[in-house]
C-alpha positions as CSV (number, residue, x, y, z in Angstrom):
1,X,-100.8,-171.2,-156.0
2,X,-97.2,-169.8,-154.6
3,X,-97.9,-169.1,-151.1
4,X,-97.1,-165.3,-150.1
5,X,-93.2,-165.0,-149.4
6,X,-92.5,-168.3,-151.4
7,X,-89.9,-167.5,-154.2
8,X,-89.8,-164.2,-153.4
9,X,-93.7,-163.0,-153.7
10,X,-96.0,-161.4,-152.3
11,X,-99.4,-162.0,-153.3
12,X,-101.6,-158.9,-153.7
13,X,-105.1,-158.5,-152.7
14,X,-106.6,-159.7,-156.0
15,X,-105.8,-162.9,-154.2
16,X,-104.7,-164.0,-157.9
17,X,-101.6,-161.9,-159.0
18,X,-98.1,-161.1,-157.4
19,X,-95.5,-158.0,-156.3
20,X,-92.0,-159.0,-156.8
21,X,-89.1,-156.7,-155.0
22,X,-86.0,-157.9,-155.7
23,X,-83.3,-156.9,-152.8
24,X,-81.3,-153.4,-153.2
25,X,-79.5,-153.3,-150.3
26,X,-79.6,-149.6,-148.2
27,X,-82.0,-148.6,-151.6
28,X,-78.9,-148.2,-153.9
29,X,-79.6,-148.9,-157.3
30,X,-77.4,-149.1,-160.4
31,X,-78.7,-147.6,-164.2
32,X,-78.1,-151.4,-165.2
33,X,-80.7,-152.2,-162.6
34,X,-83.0,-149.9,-163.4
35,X,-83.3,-151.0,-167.0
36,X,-83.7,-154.7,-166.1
37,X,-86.9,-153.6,-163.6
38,X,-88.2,-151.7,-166.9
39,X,-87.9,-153.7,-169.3
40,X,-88.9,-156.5,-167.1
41,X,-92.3,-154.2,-165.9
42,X,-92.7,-153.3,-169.5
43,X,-92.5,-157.2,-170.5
44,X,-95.1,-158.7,-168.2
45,X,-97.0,-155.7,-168.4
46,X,-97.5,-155.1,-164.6
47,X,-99.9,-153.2,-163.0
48,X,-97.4,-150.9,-161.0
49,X,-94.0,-150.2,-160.2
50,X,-93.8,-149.0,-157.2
51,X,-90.8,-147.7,-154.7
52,X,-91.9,-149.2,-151.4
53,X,-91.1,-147.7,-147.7
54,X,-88.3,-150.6,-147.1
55,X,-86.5,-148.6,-150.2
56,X,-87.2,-151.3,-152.9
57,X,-88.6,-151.4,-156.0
58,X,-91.9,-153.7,-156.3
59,X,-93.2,-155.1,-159.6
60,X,-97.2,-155.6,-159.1
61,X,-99.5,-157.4,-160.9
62,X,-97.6,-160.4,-161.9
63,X,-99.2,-163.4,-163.2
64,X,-98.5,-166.8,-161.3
65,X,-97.4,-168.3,-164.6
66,X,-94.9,-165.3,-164.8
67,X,-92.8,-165.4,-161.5
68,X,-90.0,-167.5,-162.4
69,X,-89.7,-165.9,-165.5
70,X,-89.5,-162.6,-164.0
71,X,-87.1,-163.5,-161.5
72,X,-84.8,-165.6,-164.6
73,X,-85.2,-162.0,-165.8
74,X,-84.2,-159.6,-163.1
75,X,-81.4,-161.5,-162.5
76,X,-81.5,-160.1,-159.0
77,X,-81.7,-161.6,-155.4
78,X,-84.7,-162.0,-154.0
79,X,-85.8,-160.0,-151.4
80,X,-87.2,-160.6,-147.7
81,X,-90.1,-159.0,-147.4
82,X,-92.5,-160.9,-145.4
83,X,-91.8,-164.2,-143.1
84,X,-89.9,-163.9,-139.2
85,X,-86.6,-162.4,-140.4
86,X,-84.9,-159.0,-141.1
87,X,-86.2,-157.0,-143.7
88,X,-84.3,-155.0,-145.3
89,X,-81.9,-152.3,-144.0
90,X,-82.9,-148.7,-144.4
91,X,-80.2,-145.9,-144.4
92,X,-80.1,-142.4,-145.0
93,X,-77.4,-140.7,-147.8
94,X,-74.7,-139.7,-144.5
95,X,-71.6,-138.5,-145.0
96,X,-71.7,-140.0,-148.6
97,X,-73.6,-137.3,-149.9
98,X,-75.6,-135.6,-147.1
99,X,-74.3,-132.2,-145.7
100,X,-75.9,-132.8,-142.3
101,X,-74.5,-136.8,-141.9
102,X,-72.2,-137.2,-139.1
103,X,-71.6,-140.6,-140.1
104,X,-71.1,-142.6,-142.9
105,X,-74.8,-144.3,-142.6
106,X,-74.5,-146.0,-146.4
107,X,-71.2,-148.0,-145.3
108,X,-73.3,-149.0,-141.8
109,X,-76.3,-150.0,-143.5
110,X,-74.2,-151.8,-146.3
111,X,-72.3,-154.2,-143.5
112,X,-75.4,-154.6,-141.1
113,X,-77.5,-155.6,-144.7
114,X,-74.8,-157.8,-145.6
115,X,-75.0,-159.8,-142.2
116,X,-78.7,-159.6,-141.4
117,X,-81.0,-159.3,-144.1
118,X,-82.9,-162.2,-144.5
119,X,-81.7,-163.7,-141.2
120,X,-84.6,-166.4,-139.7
121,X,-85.5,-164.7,-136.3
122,X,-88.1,-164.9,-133.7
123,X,-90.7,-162.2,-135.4
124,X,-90.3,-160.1,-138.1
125,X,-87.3,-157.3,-137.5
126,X,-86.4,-154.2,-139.1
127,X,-83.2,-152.3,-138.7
128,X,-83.0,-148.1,-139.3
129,X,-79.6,-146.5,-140.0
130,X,-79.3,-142.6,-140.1
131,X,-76.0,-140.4,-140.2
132,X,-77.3,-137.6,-137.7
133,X,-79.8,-137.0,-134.7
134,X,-82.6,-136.3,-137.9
135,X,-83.2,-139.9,-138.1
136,X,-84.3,-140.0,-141.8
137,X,-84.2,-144.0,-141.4
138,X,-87.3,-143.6,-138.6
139,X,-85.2,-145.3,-136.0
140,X,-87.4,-144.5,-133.5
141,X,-89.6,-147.4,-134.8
142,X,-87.5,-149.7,-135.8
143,X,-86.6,-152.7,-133.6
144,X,-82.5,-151.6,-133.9
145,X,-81.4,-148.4,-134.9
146,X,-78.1,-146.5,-135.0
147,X,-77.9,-142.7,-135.8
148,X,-74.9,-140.5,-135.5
149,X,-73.7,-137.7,-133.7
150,X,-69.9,-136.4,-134.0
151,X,-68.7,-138.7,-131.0
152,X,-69.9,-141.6,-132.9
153,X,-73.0,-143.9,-133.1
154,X,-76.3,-144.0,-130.6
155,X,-77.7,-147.4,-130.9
156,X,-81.3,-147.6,-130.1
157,X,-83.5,-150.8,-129.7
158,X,-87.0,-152.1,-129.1
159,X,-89.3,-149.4,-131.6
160,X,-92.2,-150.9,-133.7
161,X,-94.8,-148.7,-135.9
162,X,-97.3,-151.7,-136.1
163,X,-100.2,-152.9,-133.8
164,X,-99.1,-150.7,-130.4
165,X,-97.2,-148.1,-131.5
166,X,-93.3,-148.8,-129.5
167,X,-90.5,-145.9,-129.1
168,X,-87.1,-147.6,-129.0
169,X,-85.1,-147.4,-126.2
170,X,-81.8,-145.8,-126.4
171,X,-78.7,-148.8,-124.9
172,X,-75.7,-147.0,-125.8
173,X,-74.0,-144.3,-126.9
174,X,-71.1,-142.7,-128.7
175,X,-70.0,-145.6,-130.3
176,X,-67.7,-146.4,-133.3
177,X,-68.4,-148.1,-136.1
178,X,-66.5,-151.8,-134.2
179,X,-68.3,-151.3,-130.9
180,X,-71.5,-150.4,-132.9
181,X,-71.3,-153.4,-134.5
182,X,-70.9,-155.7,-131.8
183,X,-73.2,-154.9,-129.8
184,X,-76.1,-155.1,-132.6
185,X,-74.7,-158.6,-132.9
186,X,-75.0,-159.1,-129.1
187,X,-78.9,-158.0,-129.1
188,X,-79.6,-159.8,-132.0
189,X,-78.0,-162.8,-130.8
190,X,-80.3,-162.2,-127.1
191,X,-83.2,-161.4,-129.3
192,X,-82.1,-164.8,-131.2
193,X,-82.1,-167.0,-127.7
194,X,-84.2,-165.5,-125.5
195,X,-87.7,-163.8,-127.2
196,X,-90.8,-166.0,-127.9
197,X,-92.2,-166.7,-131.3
198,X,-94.0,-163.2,-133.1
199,X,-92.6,-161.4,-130.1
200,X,-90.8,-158.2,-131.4
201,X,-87.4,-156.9,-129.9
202,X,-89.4,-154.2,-127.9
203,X,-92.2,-156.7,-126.8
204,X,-89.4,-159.1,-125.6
205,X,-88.0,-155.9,-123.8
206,X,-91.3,-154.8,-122.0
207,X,-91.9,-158.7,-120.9
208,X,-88.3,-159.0,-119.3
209,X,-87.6,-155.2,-118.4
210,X,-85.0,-152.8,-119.9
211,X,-82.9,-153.0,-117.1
212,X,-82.4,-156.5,-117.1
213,X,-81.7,-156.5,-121.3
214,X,-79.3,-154.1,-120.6
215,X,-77.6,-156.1,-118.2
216,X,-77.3,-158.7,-120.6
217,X,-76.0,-157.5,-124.0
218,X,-73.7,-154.4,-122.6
219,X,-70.0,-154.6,-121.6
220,X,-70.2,-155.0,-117.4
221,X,-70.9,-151.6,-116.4
């Protein structure tokens, strides 16, 4: 039996069949994509396709014997969806196409997706990108977040929805798109070297103390 995360599965609570969800970074999807996922549901005759809350698209129901014909298929990276790494980014429309963004959210979400997703980390980590103070990505639980504001980006850290409920803590403020990215690369990098094994970014924050993680990933203040 393919064990759950293994070639890109996850295995459903029949115990016997499997979800695929090939990766779409920021939940942008293309009509050629689309087709492939139907024809690929219609083929294998799965039991669902569903749009899951990490914006991809799941096939469920698949048959063991199936998988690597699906995948051979889809044509389509696989996604991380289970396992101690970065899921995948979520971002709101932004200035793309939103009337309220006051940042470009899509073009954020597509550069932090292209660094992190999949990276190997201490615990599973989930990153929220929203173009205004709405927070449409739920930043406030997830373990880095960046929403935006006319002065630029507010990057918040340390929220979790699972287990005991975490609010993220806000680090900075009013940053642009260079500084934003550098410091998500400086607290991934702590997070990296300094938090134990299943401990979340948040739970790594409330063992060491905010102050102290601040101290650490920010410029010298």
């Amino acid at each position: 039996m393919i064990k759950d995360g293994e070639k890109g599965v996850i295995l459903q609570r029949d115990k016997s069949t499997y979800a695929v969800a090939p990766h779409i970074p920021c939940g942008v999807v293309s009509p050629e994509m689309l087709r492939k996922l139907a024809d690929a549901a219609e083929k294998y005759q799965v039991s669902a396709v569903k749009i899951t809350s990490a914006a991809r698209i799941a096939l469920v129901g698949i048959r063991e014997a199936d998988v690597e014909r699906v995948w051979e298929d889809l044509g389509m990276p696989l996604g991380h969806a289970v396992g101690l790494c970065v899921r995948s980014v979520k971002a709101c429309p932004g200035t793309a196409f939103c009337r309220l963004g006051q940042q470009d959210s899509l073009a954020m979400g597509m550069k932090l997706d292209a660094q992190y997703h999949g990276m190997d980390l201490p615990s599973k980590t989930k990153i929220g990108v929203s173009g205004c103070n709405n927070q449409c990505a739920e930043n406030c639980i997830k373990d880095i977040g960046l929403h935006g504001k006319k002065e630029g980006w507010t990057l918040t850290v340390g929220g979790k929805g699972t287990g005991k409920p975490r609010l993220a803590d806000t680090l900075a403020e009013n940053l642009d798109d260079t500084q934003a990215l550098a410091l998500v690369e400086k607290v991934v990098t702590f997070y990296k070297e300094n938090a134990k094994k299943f401990e979340r970014i948040g739970k790594m924050i409330d063992r060491i103390g905010l102050e102290a993680f601040k101290e650490a990933v920010l410029p010298q203040r």
